[in-house]
N, C-alpha and C positions, 0 to 999 in steps of 0.2 A: 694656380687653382684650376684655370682652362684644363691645363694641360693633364691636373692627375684625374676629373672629371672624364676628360677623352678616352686615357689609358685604362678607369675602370668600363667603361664601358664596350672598348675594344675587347675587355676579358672576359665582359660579359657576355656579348652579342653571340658571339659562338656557341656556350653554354645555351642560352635559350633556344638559337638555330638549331642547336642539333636534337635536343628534347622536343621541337616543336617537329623537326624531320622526322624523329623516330613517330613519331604519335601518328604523323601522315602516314609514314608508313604502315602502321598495322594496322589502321583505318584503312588503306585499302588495297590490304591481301588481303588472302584468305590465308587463313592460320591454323594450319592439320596438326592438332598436339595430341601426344599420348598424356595417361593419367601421370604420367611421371615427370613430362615435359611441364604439365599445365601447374602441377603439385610448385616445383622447381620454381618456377616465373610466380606462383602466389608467396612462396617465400623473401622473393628476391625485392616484390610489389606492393605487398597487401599491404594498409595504414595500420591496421589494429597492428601488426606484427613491428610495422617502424613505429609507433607509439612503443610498443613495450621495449623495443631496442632505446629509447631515448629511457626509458623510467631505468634501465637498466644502466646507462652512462650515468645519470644524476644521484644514483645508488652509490657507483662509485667514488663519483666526485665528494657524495658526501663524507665515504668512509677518508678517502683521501687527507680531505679538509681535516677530521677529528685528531688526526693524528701532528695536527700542527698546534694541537690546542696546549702540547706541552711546553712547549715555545714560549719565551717572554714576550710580551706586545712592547713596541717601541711608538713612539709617536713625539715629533717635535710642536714646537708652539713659537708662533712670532706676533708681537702685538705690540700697536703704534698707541701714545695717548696724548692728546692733546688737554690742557686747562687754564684757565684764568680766573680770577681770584685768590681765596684760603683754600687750603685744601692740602691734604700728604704727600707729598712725593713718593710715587713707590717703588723708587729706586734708592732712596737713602731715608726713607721714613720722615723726612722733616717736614714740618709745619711750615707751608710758604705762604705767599701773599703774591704771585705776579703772575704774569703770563708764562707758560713750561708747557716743555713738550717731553715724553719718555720713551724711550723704546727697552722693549724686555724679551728676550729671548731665553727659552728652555728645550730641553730631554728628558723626557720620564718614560720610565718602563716597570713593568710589573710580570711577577709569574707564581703562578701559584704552585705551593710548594707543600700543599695535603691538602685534599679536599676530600677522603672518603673513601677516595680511588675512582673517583668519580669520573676523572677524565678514562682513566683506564677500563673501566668498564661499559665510557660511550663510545671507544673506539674498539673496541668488541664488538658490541651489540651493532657500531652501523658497518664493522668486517662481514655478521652475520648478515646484516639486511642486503648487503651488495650480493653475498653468495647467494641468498634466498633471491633477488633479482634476477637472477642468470639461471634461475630453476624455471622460473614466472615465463619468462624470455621463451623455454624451451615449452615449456604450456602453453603458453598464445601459438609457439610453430606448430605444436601437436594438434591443437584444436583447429587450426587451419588446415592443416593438413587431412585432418576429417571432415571437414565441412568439403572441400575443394573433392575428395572424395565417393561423400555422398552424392554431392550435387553432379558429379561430373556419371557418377552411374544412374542418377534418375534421369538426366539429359539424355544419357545412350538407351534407358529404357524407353523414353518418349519418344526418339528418333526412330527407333522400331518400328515402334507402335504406329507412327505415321506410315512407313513401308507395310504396317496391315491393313491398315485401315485404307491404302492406298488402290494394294494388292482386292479388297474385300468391293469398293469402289468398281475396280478395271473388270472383276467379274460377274457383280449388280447389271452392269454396262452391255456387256454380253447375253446376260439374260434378258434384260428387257431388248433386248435387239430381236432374240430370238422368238420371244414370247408373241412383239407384233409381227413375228413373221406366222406361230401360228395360230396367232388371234385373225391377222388378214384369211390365212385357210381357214378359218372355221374350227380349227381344232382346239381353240380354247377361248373361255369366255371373257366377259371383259370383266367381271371380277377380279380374277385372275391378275388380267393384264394390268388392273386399278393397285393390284395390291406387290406385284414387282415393283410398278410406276413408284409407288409410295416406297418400297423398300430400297432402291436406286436414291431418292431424294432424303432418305433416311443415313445411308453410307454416306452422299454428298456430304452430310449436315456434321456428320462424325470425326469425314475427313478436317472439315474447317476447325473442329474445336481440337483435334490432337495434334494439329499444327502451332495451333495457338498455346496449347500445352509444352510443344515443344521448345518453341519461342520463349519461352516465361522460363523453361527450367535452363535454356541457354543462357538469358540473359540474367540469373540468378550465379550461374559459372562464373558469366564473366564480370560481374561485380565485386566478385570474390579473387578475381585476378587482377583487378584494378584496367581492365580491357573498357576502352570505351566503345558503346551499344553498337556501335557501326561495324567492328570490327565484325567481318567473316569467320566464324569458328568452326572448324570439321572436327569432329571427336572420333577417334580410334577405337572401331569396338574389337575385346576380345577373341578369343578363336571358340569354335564353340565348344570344346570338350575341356572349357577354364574350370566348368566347375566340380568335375571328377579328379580334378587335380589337388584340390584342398584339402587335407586330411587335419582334422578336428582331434587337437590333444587333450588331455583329461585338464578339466578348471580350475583344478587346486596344483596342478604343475603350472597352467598361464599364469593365475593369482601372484605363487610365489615368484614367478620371473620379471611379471609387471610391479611388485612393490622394490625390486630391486634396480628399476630404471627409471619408470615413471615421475618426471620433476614435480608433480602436483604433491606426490607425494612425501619429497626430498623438500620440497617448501613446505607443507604442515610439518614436519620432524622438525627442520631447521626453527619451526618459530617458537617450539617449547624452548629451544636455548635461547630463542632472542625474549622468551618471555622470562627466563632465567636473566637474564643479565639487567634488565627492565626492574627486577628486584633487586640488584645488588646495587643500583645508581638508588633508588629508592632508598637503600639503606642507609647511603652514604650521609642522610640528614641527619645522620644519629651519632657523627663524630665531627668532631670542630676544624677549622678550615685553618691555613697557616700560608699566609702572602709574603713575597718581599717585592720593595717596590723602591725605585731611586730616583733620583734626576741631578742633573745640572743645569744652573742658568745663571745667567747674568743681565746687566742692562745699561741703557745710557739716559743721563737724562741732563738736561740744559740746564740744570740751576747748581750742580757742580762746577762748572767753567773749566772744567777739564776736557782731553780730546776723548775721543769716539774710543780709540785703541786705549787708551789707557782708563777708561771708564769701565770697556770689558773685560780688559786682564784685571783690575781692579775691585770689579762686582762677582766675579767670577766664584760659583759657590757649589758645593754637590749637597747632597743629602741619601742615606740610606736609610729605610724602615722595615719593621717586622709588623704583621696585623694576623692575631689571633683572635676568631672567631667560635665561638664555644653557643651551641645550642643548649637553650634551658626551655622556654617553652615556648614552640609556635602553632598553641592551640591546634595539637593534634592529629598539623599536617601531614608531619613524616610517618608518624602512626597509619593515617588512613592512605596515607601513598603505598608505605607496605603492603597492606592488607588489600590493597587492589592490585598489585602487582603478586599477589599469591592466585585470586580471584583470576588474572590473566595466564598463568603458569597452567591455571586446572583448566579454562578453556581452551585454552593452545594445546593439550591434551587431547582433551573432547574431539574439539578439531581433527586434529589427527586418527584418532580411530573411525570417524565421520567419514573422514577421506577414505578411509584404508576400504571400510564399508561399500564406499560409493564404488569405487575401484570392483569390489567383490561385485555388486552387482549388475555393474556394466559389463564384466565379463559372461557370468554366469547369463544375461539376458541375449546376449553375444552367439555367445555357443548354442543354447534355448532354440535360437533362431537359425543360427546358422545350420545345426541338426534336422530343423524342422523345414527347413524350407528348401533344405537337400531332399530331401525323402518326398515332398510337397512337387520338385521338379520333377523328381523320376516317376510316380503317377503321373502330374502334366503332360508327360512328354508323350506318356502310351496314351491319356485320355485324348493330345492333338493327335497323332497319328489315325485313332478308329475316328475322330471325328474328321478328318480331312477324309480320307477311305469314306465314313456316308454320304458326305455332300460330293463328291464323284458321281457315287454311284446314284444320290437323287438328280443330279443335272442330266445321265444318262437316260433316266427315268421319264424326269420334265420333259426332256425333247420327245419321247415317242408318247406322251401323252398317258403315261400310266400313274405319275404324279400330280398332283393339286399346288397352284403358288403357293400357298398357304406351309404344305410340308415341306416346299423349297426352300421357303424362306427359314422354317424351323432350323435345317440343315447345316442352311448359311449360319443362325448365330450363334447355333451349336460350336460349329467350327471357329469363328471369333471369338468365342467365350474363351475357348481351351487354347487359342494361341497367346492371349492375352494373358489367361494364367500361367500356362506355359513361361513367357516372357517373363512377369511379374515373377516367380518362383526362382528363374535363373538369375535374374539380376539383385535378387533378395539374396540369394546363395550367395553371390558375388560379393556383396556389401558386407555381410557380416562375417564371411571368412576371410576377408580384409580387417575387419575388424579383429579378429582371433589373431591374425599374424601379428597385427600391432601392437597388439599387448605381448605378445613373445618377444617386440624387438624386431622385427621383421621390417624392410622397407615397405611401403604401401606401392604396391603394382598390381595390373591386371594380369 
């Protein structure tokens, strides 16, 4: 027992070494993954997705199993009896009076040989549930793979954002540099120089929280990759001309392309049969059942005074039976099992169209977007461009004293305003013409 104790453990120790190595290790790199990479590793990691991989093996196993239900069940029997006083023998049925002991050994088996079609139509129905399984399987990857997605384009817009608010910071800095240089000349007041002061501690305060935003949408990433918090994560951002690249096809050609792939919706289709088959086990109450069942046994028993061997070639007996079951009334079970398995036939229906619906407007809200927030970038980009051009030309302004802090500062959030939407427009464009390809079929990449 030492020994097989040692042996599992020897086969163990390795397994957990090297799980517990890998884990050291991505704790502490730094891990540069593109969206493809990161997508990839949530597949390979995520729990929801291994949960639905397990519901998807036990789908199986059940269809498996059903298929054995045609099969006779075998099962043996041995039993020892001891007694003293009156009492039957029941190995030779006599009426005794002493001390005995009996031993009785049997074989029975049964198999049902009509029941409705009962078995036949449950090993359909859990054929259909395993296939509907492996649809589900593909919906928990799709839905990952949208989430791993989104989350990984709001990360890369946060991570921007930090680079402006950084970049917005480093230039606050320089102006209040300048400003005490000519607040010391005289050339400006301290108003003025009160309301840089404040606009400087105002960038500081900005910077802190879009860090903090960044942090959250990283650590949202890597939840969704099963990365523990420590690990280092660098995101890949696109090039900038990703999003003149996407060209936007008409919604009723994605529509029909996504109900032709999409498992969500290969799983509501699939469940009207499994509600179809659901009625015909139901039905099955409605015609009478037909068993056959046998056995052999024998036994020994001590108030014979014969041996052991010649008591079981002796008692030695088989038996065959037929068992005909015929329904007449069971207070209007089978009736109402029907009638609910019709009621589930027409929501399995419903369902489906529900789906087909939801599919229509996740595209159509897709496109919507994706449209709008194209056309939404290319204004942005002319509105940052003239606002980056005035806050130049007021900093040029500021220094020689022909400006007020006040219009500088205007300048300044002028130009943060429009890099921000800017930003925001590009990475919206991004997100939802990812989402357009994916209803095409298309792999998800930047």
């Amino acid at each position: 027992m030492l020994i097989l104790v040692l042996l599992i453990a020897l086969i163990l120790t390795p397994m957990g070494v090297n799980a517990q190595q890998e884990k050291d290790t991505l704790s502490a790199s730094t891990l540069s993954w593109t969206l493809e990479e990161s997508i990839k590793y949530a597949l390979e990691h995520n729990l929801t997705v291994k949960q639905a991989g397990l519901d998807q093996e036990n789908a199986t196993l059940n269809y498996e199993q059903s298929k054995y239900e045609r099969l006779p069940g075998i099962s043996g029997s041995v039993s020892q009896r001891w007694s003293n006083g009156s009492t039957i023998d029941p190995i030779t049925s006599i009426f005794i009076n002493q001390k005995s002991s009996s031993t009785s050994l049997g074989i029975n088996s049964n198999v049902t040989l009509f029941n409705g079609f009962q078995i036949s139509n449950t090993i359909r129905q859990n054929a259909l549930l395993a296939e509907q399984s492996e649809f589900l399987l593909e919906e928990t990857k799709n839905s990952i793979q949208l989430s791993v997605m989104e989350a990984y384009i709001q990360a890369l817009y946060s991570k921007e954002a930090v680079a402006i608010a950084e970049t917005q910071l480093a230039s606050s800095a320089k102006e209040l540099e300048q400003a005490k240089g000519l607040f010391e000349g005289r050339s400006l007041t301290l108003k003025d120089l009160n309301d840089i002061q404040s606009q400087h501690a105002n960038n500081q305060y900005n910077l802190i929280n879009t860090r903090a935003g960044y942090q959250q949408q990283l650590l949202t990433l890597k939840q969704l990759l099963e990365l523990d918090g420590s690990v280092n994560l660098e995101l890949v951002a696109p090039a900038d001309e990703f999003a003149s690249d996407h060209m936007l096809s008409d919604t009723e050609d994605i529509y029909n392309t996504a109900l032709q792939f999409l498992p969500e919706v290969s799983a509501s289709r699939t469940n009207i049969k499994i509600s179809g088959t659901s009625l015909d086990i139901a039905k099955a109450g409605l015609y009478p059942s037909l068993s056959l069942s046998g056995s052999v046994s024998s036994g020994y028993t001590k108030a014979m005074g014969l041996s052991f061997t010649d008591q079981i070639d002796g008692n030695f007996s088989q038996s065959l039976g037929l068992s005909l079951s015929v329904p007449i009334f069971n207070k209007r079970a089978t009736s109402t099992n029907i009638q609910q398995a019709k009621i589930g036939i027409k929501q399995a229906e419903l369902n489906y169209e529900t789906t087909r619906k939801e599919v229509y407007r996740k595209i159509e809200t897709a496109w919507l977007n994706a449209t709008s927030y194209k056309e939404q970038m290319a204004a942005a980009e002319i509105s940052r461009e003239a606002a980056r051009s005035s806050y130049d030309l007021a900093r040029a302004q500021f220094n020689v004293g022909e400006l007020t802090a006040t219009e500088l500062i205007v300048a300044q959030t002028a130009l943060n305003t429009a890099e921000l939407n800017y930003l925001q427009a590009r990475y919206l464009t991004l997100l939802y013409a990812g989402l357009i390809e994916f209803y095409q079929g298309k792999p998800i990449t930047l």
